[in-house]
N, C-alpha and C positions, 0 to 999 in steps of 0.2 A: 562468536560475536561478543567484543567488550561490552561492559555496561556503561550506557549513554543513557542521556534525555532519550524517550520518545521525540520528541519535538524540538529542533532549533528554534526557541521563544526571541533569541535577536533578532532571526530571520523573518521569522515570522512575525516581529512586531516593524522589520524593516516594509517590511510586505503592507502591512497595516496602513504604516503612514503613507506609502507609494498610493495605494487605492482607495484610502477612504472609504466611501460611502459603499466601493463596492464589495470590498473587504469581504461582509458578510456574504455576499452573492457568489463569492471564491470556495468560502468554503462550505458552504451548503450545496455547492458544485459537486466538491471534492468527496463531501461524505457523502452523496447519493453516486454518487460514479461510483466509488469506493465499495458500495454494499451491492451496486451491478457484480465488478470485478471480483468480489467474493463467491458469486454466485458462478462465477464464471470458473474461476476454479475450482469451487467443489463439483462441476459438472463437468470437467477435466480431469479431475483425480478420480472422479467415479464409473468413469466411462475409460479409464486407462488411455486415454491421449495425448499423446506429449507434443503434438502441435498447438491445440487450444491450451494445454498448459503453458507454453510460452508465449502463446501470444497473449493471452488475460494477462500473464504476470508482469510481460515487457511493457503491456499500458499501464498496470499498477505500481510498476516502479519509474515511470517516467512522472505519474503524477506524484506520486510521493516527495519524489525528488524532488519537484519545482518547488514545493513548500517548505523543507526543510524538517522532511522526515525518515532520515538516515539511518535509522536500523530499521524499521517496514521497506525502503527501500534496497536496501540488503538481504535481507529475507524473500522478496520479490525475487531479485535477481538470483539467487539459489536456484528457486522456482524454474524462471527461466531456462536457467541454464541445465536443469536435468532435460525441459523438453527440449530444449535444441540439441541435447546427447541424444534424441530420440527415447527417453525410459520418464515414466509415473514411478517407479520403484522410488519409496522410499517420501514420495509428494505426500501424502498423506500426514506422515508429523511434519513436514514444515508447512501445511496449510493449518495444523494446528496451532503452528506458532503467529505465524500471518492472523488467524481468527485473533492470539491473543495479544499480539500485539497491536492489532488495527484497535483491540479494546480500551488500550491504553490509550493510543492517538485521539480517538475519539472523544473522549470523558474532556481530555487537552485543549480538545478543538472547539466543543461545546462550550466550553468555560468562558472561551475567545470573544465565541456573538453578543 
């Protein structure tokens, strides 16, 4: 993965002016979803399932997405994509990197409200 923003801040400020007042209600959305679907895959990589691992990670990267956070949305779809091979082998460091990247988005996000 190149190095990028965590955050499309265009997007995200295109997003801003679109919603106004609800703006904040988006992403106070996003980061309690967000710390669900965390939990949802470390309860997939620890349980060795690779159907809940893609399914937590295909919601995680869809919401990502909308926002304009395309390398957590990349790292998702990694995710995904080993459980739709059917295998956890190997989910465990990229859930380390989803932990560390979601830590950057978040610090971003918070800045935002």
């Amino acid at each position: 993965m190149s190095e990028q923003d965590p955050v499309d801040l265009n997007a995200l400020h295109e997003l801003k002016e679109v919603m106004e007042d609800q703006f904040g209600v988006l992403i106070e959305t996003y980061l309690q979803d967000s710390a669900a679907r965390l939990e949802q895959l470390t309860a997939a990589v620890e349980s060795s399932d690779a159907d809940a691992l893609r399914a937590a990670a295909h919601s995680f990267k869809g919401s990502c997405a909308n926002l304009g956070i395309a390398p957590l949305a990349e790292l998702c779809y990694e995710a995904e994509a080993m459980g739709r091979d059917g295998t956890t082998e190997g989910s465990a460091a990229v859930l380390e990197k989803i932990r560390a990247e979601y830590a950057r988005v978040k610090t971003i996000l918070e800045g935002e409200l």
